[in-house]
Every structure is written in structure tokens, then in C-alpha cells.
Biotite code that builds the C-alpha atoms (Angstrom):
import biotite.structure as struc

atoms = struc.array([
    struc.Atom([12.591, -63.509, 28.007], chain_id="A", res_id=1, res_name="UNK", atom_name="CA", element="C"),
    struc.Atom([8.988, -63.112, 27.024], chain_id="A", res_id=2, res_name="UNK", atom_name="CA", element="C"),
    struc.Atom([7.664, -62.384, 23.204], chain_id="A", res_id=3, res_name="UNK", atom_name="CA", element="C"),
    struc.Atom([6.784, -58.888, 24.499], chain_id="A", res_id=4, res_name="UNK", atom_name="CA", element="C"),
    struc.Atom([10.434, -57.817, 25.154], chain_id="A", res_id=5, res_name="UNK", atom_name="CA", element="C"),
    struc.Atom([11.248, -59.073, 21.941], chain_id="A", res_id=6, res_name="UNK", atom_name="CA", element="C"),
    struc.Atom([9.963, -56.626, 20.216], chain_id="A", res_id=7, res_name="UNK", atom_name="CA", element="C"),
    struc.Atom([10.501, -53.328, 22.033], chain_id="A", res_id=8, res_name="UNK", atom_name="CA", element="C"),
    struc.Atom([13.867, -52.598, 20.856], chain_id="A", res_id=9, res_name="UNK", atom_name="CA", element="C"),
    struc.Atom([12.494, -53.286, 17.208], chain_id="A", res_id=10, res_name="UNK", atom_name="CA", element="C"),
    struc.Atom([9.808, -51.318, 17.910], chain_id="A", res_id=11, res_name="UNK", atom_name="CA", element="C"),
    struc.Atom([12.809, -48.548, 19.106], chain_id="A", res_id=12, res_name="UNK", atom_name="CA", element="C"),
    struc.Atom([14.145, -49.050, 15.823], chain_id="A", res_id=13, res_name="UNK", atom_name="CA", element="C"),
    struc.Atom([10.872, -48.140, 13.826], chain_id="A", res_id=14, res_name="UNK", atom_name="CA", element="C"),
    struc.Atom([9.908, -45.298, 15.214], chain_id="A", res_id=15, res_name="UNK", atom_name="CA", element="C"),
    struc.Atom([13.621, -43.780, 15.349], chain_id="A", res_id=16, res_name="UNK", atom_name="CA", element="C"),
    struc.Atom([13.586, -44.435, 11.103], chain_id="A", res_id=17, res_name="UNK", atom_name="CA", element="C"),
    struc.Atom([10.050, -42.920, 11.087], chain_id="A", res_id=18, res_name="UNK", atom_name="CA", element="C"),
    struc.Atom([11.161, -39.844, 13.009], chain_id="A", res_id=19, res_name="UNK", atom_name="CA", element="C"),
    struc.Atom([14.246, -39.737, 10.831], chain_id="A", res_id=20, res_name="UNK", atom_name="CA", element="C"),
    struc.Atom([12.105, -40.214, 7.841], chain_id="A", res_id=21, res_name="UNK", atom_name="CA", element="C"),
    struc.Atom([9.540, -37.287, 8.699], chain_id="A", res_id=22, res_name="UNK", atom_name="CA", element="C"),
    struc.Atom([12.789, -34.696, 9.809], chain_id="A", res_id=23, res_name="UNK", atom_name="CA", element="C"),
    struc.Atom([13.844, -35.672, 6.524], chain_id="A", res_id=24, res_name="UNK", atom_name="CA", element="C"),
    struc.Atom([10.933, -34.627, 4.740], chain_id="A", res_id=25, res_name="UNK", atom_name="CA", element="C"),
    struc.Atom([10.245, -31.540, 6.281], chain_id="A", res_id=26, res_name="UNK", atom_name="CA", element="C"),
    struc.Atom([14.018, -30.582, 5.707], chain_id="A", res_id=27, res_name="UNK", atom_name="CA", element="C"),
    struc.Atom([13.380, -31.256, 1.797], chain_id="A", res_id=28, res_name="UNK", atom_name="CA", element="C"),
    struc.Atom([10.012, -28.981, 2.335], chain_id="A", res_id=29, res_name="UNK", atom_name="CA", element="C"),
    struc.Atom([11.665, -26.054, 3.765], chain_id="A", res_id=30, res_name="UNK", atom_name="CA", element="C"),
    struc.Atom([14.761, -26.265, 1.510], chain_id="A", res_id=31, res_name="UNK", atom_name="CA", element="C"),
    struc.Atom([12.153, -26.151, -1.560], chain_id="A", res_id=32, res_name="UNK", atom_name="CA", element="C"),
    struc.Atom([11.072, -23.383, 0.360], chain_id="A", res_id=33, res_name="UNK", atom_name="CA", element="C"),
    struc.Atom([14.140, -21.763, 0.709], chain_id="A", res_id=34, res_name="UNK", atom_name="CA", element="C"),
    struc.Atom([14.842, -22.275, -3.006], chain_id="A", res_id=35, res_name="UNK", atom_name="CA", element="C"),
    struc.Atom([11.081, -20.683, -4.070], chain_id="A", res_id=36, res_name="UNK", atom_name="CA", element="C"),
    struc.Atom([11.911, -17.630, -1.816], chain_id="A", res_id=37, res_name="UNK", atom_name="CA", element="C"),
    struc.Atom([15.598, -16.921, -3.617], chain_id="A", res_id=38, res_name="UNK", atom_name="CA", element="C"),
    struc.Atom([14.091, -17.370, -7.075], chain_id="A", res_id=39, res_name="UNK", atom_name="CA", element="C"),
    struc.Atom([11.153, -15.173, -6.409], chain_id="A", res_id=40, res_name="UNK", atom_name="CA", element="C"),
    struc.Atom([13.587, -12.463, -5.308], chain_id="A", res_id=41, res_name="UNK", atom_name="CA", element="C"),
    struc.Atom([15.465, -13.011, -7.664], chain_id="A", res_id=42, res_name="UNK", atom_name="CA", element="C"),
    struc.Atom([12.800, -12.215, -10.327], chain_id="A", res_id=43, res_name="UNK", atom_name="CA", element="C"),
    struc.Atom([11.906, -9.038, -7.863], chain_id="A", res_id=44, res_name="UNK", atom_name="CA", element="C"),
    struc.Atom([15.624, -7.914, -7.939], chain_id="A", res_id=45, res_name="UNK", atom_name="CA", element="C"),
    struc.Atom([15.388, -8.337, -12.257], chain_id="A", res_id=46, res_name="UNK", atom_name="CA", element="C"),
    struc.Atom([11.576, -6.441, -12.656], chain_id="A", res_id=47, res_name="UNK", atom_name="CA", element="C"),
    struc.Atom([12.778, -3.824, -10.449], chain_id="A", res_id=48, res_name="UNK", atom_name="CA", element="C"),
    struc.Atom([16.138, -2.975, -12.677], chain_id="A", res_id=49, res_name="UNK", atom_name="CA", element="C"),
    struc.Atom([14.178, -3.216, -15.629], chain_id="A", res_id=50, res_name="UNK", atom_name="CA", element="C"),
    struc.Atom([10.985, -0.758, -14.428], chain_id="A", res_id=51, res_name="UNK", atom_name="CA", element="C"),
    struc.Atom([13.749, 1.324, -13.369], chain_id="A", res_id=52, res_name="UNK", atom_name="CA", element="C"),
    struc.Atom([15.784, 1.402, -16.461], chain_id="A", res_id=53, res_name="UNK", atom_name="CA", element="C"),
    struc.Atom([13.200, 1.513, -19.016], chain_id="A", res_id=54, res_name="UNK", atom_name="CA", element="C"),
    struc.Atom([10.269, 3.882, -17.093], chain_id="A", res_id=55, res_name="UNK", atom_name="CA", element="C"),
    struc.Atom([7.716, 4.345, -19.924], chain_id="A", res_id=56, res_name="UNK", atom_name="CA", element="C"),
    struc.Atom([7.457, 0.856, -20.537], chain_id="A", res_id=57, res_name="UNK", atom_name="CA", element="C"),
    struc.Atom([5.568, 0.300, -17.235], chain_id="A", res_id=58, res_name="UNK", atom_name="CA", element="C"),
    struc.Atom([3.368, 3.949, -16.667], chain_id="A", res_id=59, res_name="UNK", atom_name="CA", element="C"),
    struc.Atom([5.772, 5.672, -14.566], chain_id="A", res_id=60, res_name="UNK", atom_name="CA", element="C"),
    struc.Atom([7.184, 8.660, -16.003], chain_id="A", res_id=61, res_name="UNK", atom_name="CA", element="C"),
    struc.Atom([5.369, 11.839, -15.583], chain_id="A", res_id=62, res_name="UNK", atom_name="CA", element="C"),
    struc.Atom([1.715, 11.760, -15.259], chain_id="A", res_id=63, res_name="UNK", atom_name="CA", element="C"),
    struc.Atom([1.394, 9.018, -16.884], chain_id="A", res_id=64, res_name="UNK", atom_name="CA", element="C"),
    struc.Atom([0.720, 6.357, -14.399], chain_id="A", res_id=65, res_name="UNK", atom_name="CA", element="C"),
    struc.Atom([-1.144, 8.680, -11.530], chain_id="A", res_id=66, res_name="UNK", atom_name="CA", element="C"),
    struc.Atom([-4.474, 9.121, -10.532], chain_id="A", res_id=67, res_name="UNK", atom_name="CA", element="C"),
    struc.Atom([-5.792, 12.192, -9.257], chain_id="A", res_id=68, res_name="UNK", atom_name="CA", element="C"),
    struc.Atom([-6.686, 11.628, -5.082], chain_id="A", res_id=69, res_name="UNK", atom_name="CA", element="C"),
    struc.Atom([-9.425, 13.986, -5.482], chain_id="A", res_id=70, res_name="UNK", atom_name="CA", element="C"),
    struc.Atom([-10.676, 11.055, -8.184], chain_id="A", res_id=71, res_name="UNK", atom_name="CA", element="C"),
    struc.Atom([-9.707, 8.211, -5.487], chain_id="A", res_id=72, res_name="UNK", atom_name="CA", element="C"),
    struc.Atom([-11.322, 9.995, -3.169], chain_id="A", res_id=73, res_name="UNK", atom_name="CA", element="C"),
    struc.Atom([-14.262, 10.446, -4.740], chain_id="A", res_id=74, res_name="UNK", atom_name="CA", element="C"),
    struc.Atom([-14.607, 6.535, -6.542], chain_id="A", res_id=75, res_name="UNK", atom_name="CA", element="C"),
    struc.Atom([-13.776, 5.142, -3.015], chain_id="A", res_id=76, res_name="UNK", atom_name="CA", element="C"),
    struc.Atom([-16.253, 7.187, -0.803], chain_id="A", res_id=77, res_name="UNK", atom_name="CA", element="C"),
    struc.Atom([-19.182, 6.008, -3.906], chain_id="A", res_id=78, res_name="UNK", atom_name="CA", element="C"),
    struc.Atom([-18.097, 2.976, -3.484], chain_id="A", res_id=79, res_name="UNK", atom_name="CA", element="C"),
    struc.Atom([-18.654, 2.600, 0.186], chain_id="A", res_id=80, res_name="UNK", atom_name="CA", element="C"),
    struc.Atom([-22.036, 4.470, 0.234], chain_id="A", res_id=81, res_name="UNK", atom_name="CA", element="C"),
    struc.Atom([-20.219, 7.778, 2.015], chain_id="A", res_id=82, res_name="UNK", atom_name="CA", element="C"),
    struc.Atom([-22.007, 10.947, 1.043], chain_id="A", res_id=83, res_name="UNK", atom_name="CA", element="C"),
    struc.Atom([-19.147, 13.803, 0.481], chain_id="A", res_id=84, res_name="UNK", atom_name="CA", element="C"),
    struc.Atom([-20.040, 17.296, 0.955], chain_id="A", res_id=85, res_name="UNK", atom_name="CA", element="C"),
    struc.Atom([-16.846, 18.858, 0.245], chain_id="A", res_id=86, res_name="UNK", atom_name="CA", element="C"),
    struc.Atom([-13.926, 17.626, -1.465], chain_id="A", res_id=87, res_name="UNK", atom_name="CA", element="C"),
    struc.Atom([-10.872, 19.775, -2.503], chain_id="A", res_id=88, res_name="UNK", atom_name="CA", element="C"),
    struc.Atom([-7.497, 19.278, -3.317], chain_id="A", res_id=89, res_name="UNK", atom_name="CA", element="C"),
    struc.Atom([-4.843, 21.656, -2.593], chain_id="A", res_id=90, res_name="UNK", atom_name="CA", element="C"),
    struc.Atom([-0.634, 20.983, -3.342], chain_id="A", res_id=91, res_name="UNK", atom_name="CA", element="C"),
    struc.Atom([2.129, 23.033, -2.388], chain_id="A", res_id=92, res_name="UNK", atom_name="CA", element="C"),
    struc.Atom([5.985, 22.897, -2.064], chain_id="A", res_id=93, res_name="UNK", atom_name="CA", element="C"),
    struc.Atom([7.878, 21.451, 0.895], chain_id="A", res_id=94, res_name="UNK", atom_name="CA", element="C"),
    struc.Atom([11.206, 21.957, 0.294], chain_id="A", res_id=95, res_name="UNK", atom_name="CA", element="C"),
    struc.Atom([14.010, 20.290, -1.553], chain_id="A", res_id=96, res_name="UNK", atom_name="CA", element="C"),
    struc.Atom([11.725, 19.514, -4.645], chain_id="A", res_id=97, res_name="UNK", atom_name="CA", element="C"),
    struc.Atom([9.136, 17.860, -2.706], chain_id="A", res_id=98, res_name="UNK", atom_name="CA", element="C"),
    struc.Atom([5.504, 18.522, -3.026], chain_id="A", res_id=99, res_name="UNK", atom_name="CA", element="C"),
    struc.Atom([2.551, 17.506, -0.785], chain_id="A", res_id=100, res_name="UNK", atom_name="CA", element="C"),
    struc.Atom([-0.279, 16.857, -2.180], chain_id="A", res_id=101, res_name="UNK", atom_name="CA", element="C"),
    struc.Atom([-3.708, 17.313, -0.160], chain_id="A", res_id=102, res_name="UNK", atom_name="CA", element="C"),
    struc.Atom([-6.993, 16.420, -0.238], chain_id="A", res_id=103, res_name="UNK", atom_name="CA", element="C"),
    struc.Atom([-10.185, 17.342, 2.252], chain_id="A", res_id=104, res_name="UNK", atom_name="CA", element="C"),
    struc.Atom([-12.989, 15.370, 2.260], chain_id="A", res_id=105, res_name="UNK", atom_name="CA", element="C"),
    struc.Atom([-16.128, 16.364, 4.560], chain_id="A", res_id=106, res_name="UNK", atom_name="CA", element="C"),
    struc.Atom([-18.862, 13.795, 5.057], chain_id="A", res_id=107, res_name="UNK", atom_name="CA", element="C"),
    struc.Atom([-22.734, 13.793, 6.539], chain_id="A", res_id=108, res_name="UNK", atom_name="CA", element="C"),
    struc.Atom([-24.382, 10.949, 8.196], chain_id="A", res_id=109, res_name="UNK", atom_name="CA", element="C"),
    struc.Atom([-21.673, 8.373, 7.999], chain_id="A", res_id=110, res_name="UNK", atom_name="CA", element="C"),
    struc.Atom([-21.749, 4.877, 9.380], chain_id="A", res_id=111, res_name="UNK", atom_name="CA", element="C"),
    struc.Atom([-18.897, 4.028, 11.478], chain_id="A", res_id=112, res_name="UNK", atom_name="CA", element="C"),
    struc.Atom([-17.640, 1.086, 9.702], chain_id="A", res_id=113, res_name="UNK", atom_name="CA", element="C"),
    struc.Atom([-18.509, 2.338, 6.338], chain_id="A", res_id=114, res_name="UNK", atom_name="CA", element="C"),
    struc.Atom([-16.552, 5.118, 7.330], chain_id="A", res_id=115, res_name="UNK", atom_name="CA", element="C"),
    struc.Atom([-13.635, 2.762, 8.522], chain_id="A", res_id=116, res_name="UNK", atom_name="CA", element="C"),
    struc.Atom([-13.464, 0.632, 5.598], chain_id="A", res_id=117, res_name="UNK", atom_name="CA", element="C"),
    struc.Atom([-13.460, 3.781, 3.418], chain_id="A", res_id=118, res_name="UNK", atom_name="CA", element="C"),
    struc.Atom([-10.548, 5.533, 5.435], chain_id="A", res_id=119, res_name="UNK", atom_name="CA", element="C"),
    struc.Atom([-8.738, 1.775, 5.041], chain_id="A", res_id=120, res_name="UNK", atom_name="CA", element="C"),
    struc.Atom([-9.153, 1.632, 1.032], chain_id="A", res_id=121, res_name="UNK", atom_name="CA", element="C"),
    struc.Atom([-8.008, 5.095, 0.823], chain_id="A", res_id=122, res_name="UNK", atom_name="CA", element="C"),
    struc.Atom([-4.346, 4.389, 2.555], chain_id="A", res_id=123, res_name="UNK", atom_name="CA", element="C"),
    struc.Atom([-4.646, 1.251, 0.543], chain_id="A", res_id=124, res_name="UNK", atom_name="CA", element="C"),
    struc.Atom([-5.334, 2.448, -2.699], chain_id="A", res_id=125, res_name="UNK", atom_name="CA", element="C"),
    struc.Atom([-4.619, 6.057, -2.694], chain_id="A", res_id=126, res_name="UNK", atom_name="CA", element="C"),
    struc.Atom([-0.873, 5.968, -4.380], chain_id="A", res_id=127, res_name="UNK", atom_name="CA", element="C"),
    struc.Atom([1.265, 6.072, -0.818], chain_id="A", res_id=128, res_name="UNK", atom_name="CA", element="C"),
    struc.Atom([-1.472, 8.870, 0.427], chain_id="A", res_id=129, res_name="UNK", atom_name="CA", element="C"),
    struc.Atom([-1.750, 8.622, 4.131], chain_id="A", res_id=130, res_name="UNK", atom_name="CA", element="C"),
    struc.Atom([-4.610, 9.804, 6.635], chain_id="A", res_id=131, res_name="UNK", atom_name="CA", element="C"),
    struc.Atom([-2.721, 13.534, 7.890], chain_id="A", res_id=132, res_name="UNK", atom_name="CA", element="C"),
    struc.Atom([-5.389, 14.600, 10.064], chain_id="A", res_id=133, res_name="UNK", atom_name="CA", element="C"),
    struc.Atom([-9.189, 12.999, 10.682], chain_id="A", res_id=134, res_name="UNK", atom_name="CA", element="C"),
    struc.Atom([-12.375, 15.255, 12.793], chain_id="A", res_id=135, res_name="UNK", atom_name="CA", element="C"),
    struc.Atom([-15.084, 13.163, 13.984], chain_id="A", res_id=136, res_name="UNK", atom_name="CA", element="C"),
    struc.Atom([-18.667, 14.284, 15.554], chain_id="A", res_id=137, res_name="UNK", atom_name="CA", element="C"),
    struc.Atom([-20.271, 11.414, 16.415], chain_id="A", res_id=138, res_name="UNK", atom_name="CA", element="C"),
    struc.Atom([-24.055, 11.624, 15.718], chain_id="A", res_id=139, res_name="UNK", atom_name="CA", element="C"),
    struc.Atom([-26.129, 12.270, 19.497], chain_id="A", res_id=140, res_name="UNK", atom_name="CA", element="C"),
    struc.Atom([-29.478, 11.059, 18.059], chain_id="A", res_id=141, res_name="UNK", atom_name="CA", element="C"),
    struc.Atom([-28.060, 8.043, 15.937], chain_id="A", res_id=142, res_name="UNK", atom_name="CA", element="C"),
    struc.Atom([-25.489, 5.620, 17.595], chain_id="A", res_id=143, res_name="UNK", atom_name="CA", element="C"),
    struc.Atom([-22.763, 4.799, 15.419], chain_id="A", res_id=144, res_name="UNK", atom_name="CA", element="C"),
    struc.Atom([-23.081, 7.841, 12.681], chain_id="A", res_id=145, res_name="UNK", atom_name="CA", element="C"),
    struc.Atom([-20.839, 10.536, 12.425], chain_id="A", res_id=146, res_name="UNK", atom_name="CA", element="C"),
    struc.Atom([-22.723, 13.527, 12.058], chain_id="A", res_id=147, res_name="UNK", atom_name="CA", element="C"),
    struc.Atom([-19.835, 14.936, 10.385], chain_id="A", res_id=148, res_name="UNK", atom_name="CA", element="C"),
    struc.Atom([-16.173, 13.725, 9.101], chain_id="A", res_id=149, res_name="UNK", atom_name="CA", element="C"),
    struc.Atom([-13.784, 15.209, 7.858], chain_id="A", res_id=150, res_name="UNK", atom_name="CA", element="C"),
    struc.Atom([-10.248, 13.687, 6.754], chain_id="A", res_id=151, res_name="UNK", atom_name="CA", element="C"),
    struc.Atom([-7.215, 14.989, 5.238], chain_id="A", res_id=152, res_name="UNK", atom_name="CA", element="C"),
    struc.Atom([-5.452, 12.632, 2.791], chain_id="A", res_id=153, res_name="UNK", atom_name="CA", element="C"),
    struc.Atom([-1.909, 13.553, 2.303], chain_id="A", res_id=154, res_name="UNK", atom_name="CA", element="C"),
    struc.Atom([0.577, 12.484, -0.184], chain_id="A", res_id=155, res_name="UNK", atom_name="CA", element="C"),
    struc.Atom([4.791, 13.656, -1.207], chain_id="A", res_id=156, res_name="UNK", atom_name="CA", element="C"),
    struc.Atom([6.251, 13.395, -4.118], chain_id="A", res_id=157, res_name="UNK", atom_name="CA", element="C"),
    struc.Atom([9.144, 14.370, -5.789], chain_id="A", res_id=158, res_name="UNK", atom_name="CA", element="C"),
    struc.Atom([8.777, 17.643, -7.724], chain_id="A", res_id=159, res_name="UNK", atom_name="CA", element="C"),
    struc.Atom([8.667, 17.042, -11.663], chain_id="A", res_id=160, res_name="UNK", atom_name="CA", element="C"),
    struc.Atom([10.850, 19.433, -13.567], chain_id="A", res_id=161, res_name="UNK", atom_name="CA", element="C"),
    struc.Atom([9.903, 20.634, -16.624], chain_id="A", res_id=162, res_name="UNK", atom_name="CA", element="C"),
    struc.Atom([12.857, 21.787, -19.086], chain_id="A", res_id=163, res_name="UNK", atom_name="CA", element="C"),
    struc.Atom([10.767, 24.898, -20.228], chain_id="A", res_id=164, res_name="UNK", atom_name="CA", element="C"),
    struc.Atom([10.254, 27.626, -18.200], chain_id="A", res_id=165, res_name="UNK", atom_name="CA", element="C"),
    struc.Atom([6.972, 28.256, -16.752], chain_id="A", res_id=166, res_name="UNK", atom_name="CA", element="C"),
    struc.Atom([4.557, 31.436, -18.039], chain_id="A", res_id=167, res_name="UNK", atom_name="CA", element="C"),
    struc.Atom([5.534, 34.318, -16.642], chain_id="A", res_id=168, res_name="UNK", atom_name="CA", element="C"),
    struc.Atom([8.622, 33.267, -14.869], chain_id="A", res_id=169, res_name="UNK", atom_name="CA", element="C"),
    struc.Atom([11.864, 35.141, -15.392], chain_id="A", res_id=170, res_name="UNK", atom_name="CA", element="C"),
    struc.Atom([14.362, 34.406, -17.428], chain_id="A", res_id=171, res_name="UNK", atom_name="CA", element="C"),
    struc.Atom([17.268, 35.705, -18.381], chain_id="A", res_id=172, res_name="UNK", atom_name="CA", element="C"),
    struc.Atom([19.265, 35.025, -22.062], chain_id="A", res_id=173, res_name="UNK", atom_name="CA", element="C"),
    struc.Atom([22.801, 35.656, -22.757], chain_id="A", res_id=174, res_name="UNK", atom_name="CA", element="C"),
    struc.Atom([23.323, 38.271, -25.158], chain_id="A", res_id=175, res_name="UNK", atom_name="CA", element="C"),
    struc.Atom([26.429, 37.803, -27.889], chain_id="A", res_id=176, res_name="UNK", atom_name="CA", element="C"),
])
């Protein structure tokens, strides 16, 4: 036997405890991991219960905690250098106390990715509102302008109830 052959099967050896050793490790990592992820929903789980049970503490009751669209709308297209023509907002019932809330925005001479980026904030930022329709005329003198835009911005909500009846609504009263 040479010195060479020796070696190899303690050379074996090492590399079988260094591959054990790094398994090991990484087993430790994503257990860690494992434990991170449970505690973080966890906490989720605990902030949800508590925003749920105790509303006003955290902006969402009522009107409280909403933003107009029409205001989204409008802070999001300055924002992105889109000129708006004509912006309106219009809401009406759906059904089984749900509401849908719209809002049409019209723009001139709008860059394409201006334009993309704005439509992307919007269903970002725009309280669950989602893109319902969208009418494009692409520019024929400039490339990459819309000549005109228009999209419609649509969001549902439950329908608030009020306790008091509304102005001119009938009512009727028991008489004793």
C-alpha cells in the first residue's frame, strides 16, 4: 500500500462529516424559518381579532378610514404627470346591501408608461378599486401617446346602514 491510499478513506470520512455538518445547518436555518413564519402568523391571527373586535381603534368604522377615489384618482394621475379632463364619480346599489362605487377618468396626451404606472398605483392604492373597463386611442402623429384614455375604476362595498331614516323616506309609527 502506497501513502496515497492511505488517506482516501479518511478523506471519505471528512467530507461525509462536512456534508453532514452543512445538512445540519441548513436544517437549523429552515426550522428557524419555520419557527419565524408560525410566530409571525401568529401575531397576524392576534391583530386581526383585535382590529376586528375593537373597529374604531384602527379607522375602520364608517367613513372614517376611506378616501374618496375621485381624490385617489385625482392625487395619483398629479402625481404621474397625467392631465385629466374629466373625472366623475357615480355609486349605486347592487343588490343585497352592496354598493359599487365608480369613477371615470378621461385623459389627453398621455404617455404610455406614465399611463401604465398610473393605472398600476390606482389598483394598488385605490382601497380594493379595480380597473372595470379602460378606452385607448393611441396618438397617429405621436408614437407612444394616447390621444385619449379613458378608465373606469370600480370599487364594492358593503352598504352602511344608518339607524335613522333618510329625508323623505316613509315611515310608518305605531299608534297606541
Amino acid at each position: 500500500m502506497n501513502a496515497t491510499s492511505r488517506f482516501w478513506p479518511l478523506l471519505i470520512l471528512i467530507a461525509l462529516a462536512a456534508a453532514g455538518f452543512v445538512a445540519f445547518d441548513r436544517y437549523l436555518a429552515l426550522d428557524s424559518a419555520r419557527t419565524a413564519l408560525s410566530e409571525t402568523r401568529d401575531q397576524l391571527d392576534e391583530s386581526s381579532r383585535l382590529a376586528a373586535t375593537h373597529p374604531k381603534a384602527f379607522g375602520l368604522d364608517g367613513k372614517q378610514g376611506r378616501v374618496s377615489l375621485k381624490n385617489i384618482v385625482q392625487e395619483t394621475s398629479a402625481r404621474h404627470g397625467i392631465p385629466i379632463v374629466y373625472l366623475t364619480e357615480t355609486e349605486k346599489d347592487v343588490g343585497d346591501k352592496v354598493r359599487e362605487r365608480s369613477v371615470i377618468a378621461r385623459a389627453v396626451n398621455a404617455p404610455h408608461g406614465k399611463f401604465v404606472r398610473f393605472l398600476a398605483e390606482l389598483e394598488l392604492k385605490g382601497n380594493g378599486a379595480k380597473i372595470k373597463e379602460l378606452r385607448l386611442k393611441p396618438s397617429v402623429t405621436q408614437p407612444g401617446i394616447y390621444q385619449e384614455a379613458e378608465a373606469v375604476f370600480s370599487h364594492r362595498h358593503l352598504a352602511e346602514e344608518s339607524p335613522e331614516p333618510r329625508k323623505g323616506a316613509h315611515t310608518e309609527t305605531a299608534q297606541r
